[in-house]
Backbone as a chain_set.jsonl record, in Angstrom:
{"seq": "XXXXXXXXXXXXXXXXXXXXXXXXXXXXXXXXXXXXXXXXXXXXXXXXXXXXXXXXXXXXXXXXXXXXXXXXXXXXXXXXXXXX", "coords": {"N": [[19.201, -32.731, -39.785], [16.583, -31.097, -38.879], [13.508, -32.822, -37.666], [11.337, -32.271, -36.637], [7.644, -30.97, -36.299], [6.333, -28.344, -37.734], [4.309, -25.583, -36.875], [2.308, -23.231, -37.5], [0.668, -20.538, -35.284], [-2.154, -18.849, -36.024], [-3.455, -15.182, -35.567], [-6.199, -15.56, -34.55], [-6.382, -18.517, -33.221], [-3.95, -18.089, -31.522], [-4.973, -15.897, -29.211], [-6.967, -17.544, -28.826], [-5.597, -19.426, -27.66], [-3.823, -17.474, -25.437], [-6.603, -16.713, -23.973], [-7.356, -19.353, -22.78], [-5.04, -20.401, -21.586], [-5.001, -18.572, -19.602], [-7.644, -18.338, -17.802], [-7.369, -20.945, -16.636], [-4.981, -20.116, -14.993], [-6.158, -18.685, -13.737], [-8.728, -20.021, -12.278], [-6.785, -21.8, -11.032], [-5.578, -20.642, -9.279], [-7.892, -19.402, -7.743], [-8.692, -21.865, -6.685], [-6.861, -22.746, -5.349], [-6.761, -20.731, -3.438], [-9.543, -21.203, -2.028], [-8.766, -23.934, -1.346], [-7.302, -24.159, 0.412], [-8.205, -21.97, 2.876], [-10.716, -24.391, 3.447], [-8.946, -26.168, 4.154], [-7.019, -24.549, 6.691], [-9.265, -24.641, 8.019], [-10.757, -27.062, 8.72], [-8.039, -28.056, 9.82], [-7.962, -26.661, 12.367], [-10.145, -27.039, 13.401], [-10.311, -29.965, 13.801], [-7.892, -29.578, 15.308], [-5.376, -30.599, 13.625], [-2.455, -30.451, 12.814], [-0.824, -30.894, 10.653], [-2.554, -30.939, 8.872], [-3.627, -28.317, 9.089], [-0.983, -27.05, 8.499], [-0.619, -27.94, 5.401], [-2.781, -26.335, 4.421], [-1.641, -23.658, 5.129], [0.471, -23.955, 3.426], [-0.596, -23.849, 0.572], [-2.023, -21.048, 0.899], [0.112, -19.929, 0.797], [1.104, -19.772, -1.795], [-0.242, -17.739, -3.176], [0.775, -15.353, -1.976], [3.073, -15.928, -3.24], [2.365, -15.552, -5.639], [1.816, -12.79, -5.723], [4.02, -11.218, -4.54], [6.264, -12.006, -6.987], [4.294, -10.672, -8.83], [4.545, -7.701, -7.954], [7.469, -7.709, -8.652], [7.972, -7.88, -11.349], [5.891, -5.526, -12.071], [7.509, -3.635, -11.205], [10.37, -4.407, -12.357], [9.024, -3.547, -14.987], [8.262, -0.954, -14.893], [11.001, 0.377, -14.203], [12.336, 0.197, -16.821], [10.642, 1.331, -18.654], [11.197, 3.928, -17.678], [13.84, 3.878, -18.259], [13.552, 3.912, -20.813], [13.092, 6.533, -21.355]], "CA": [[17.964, -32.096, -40.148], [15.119, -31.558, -37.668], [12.475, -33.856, -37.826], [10.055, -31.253, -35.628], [6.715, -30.47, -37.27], [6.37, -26.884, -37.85], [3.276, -25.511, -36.894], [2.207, -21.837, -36.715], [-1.066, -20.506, -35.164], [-2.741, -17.416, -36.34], [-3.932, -15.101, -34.217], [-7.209, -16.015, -33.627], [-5.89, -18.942, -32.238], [-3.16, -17.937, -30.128], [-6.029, -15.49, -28.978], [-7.827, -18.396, -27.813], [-4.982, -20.226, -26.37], [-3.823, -17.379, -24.279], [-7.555, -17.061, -22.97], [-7.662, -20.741, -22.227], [-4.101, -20.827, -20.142], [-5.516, -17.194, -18.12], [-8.573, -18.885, -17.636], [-6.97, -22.327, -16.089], [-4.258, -19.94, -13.943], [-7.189, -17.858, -12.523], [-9.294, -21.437, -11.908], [-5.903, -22.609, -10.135], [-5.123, -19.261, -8.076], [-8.825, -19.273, -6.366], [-9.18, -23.14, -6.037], [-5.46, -23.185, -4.093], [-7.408, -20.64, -1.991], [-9.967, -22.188, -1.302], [-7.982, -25.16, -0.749], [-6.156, -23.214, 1.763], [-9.351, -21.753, 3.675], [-10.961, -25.111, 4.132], [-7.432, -26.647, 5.297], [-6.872, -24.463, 7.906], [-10.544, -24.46, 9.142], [-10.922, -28.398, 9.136], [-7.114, -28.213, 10.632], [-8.262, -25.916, 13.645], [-10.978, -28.106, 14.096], [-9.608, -31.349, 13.985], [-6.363, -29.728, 16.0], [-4.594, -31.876, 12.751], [-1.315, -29.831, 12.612], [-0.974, -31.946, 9.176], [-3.808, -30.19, 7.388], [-3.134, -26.822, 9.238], [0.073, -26.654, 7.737], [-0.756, -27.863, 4.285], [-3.161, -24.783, 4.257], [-1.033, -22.347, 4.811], [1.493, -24.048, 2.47], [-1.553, -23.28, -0.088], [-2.264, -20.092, 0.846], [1.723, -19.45, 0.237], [1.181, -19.406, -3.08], [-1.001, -16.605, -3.183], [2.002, -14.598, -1.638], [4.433, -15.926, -4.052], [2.339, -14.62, -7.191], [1.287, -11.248, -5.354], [5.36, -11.175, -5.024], [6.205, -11.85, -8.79], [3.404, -9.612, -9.59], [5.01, -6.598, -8.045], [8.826, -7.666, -8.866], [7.504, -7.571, -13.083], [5.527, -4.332, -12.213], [8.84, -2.71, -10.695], [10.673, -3.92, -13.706], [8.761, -2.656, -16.424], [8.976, 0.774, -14.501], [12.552, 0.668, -14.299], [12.568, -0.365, -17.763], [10.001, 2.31, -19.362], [12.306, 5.458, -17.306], [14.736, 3.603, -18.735], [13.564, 4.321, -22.289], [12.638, 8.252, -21.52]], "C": [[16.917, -32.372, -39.074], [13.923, -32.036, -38.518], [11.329, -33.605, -37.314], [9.345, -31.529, -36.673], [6.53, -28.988, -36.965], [4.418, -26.48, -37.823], [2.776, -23.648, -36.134], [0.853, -21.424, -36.932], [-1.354, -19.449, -35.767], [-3.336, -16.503, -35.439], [-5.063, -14.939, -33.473], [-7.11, -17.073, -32.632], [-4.783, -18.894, -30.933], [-4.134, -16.655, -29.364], [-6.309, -16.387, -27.581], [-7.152, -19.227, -26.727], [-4.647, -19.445, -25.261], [-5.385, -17.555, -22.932], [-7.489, -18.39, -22.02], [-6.843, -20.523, -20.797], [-4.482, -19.21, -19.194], [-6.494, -17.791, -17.665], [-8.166, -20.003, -16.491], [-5.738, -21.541, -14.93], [-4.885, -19.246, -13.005], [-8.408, -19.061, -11.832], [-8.069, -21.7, -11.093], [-5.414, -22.039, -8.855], [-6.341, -19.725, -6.999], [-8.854, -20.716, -5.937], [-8.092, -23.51, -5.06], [-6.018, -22.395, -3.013], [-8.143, -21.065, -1.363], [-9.804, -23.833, -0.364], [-7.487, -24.853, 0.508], [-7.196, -22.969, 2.708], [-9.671, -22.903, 4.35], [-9.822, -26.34, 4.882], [-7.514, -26.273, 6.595], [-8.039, -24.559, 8.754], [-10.78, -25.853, 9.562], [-9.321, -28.71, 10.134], [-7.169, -27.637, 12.096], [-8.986, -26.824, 14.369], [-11.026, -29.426, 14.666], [-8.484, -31.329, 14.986], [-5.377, -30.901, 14.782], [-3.781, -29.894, 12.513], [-0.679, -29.821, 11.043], [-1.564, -30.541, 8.134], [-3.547, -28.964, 7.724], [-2.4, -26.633, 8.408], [-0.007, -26.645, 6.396], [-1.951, -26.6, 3.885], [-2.898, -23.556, 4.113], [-0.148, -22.638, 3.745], [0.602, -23.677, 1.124], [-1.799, -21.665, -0.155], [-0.819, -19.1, 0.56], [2.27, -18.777, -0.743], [0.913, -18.251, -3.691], [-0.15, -15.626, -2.622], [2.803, -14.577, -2.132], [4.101, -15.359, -5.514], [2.188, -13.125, -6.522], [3.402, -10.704, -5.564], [6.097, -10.898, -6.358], [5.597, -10.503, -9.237], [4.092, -8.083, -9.532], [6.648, -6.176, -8.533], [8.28, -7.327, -10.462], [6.827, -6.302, -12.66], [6.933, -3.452, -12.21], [9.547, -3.031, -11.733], [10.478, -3.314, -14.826], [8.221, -1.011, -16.176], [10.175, 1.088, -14.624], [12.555, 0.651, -16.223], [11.779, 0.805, -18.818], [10.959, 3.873, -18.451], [13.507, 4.977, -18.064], [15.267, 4.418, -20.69], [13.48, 5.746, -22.619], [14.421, 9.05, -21.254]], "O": [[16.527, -33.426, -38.571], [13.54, -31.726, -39.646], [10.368, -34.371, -37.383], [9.755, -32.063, -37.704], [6.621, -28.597, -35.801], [3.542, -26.969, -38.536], [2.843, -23.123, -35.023], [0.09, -21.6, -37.882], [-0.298, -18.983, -36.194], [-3.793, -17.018, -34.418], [-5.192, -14.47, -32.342], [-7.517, -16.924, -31.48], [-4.793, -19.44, -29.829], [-3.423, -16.526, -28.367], [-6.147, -16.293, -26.364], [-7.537, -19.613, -25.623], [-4.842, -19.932, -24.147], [-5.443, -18.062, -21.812], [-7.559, -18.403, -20.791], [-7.249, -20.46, -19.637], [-4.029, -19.052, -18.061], [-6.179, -17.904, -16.481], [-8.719, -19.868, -15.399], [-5.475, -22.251, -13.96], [-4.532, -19.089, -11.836], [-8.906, -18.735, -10.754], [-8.525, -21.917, -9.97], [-5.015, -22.568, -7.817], [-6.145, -20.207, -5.883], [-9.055, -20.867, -4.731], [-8.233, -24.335, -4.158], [-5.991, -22.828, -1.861], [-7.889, -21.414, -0.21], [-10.317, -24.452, 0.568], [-7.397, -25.576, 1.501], [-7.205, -23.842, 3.575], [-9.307, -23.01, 5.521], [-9.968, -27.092, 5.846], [-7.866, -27.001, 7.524], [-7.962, -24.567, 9.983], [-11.021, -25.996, 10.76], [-9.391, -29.497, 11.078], [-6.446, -28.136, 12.959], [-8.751, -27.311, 15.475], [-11.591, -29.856, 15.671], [-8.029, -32.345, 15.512], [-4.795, -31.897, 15.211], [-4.245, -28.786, 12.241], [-0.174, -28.86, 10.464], [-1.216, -29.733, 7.273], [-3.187, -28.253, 6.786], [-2.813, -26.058, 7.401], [0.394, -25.62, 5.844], [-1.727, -25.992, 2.838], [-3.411, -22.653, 3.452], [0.122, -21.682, 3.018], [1.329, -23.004, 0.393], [-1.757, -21.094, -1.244], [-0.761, -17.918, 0.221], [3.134, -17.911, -0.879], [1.609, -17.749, -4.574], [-0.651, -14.576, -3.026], [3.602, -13.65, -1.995], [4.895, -14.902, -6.336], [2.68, -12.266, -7.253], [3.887, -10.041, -6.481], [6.456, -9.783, -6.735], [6.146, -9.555, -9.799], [4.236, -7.361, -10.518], [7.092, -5.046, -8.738], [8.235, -6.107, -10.62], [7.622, -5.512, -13.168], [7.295, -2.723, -13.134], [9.64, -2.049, -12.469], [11.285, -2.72, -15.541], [7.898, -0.165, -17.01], [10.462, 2.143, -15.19], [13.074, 1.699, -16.609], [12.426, 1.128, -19.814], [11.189, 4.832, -19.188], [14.212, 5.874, -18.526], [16.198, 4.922, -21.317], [13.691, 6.216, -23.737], [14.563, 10.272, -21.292]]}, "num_chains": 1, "name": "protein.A"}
């Protein structure tokens, strides 16, 4: 027998939770850019190869959701011709 606790939201709250976690992945998207920006600009400046790099490895990210973003668009095209 599970021993979980069972707990179901309603949907004002799951509402609020998705807001929260969109909220905290659009706070995490721009602050990795910015992270990224002042990387490579203190890495140029400094000539620190170090911080260069961890800048662009930042700004990476921002290429790997734009990525995602259009692989899930292109599925749920395939996927709605699918249904016609």
């Amino acid at each position: 027998m599970c021993t979980c606790l069972r707990y179901t939201l309603n949907m004002n709250q799951q509402t609020q939770y998705f807001q929260y976690a969109l909220w905290l992945a659009f706070f995490t998207i721009f602050y990795n850019a910015a992270e990224g920006l002042i990387s490579i600009y203190i890495g140029i400046q400094d000539e620190a190869l170090t911080l260069f790099g961890f800048g662009i490895d930042s700004l990476g990210t921002l290429g790997l959701i734009y990525y995602s973003y259009q692989k899930g668009k292109e599925s749920f095209e395939k996927a709605a011709e699918l249904e016609d």
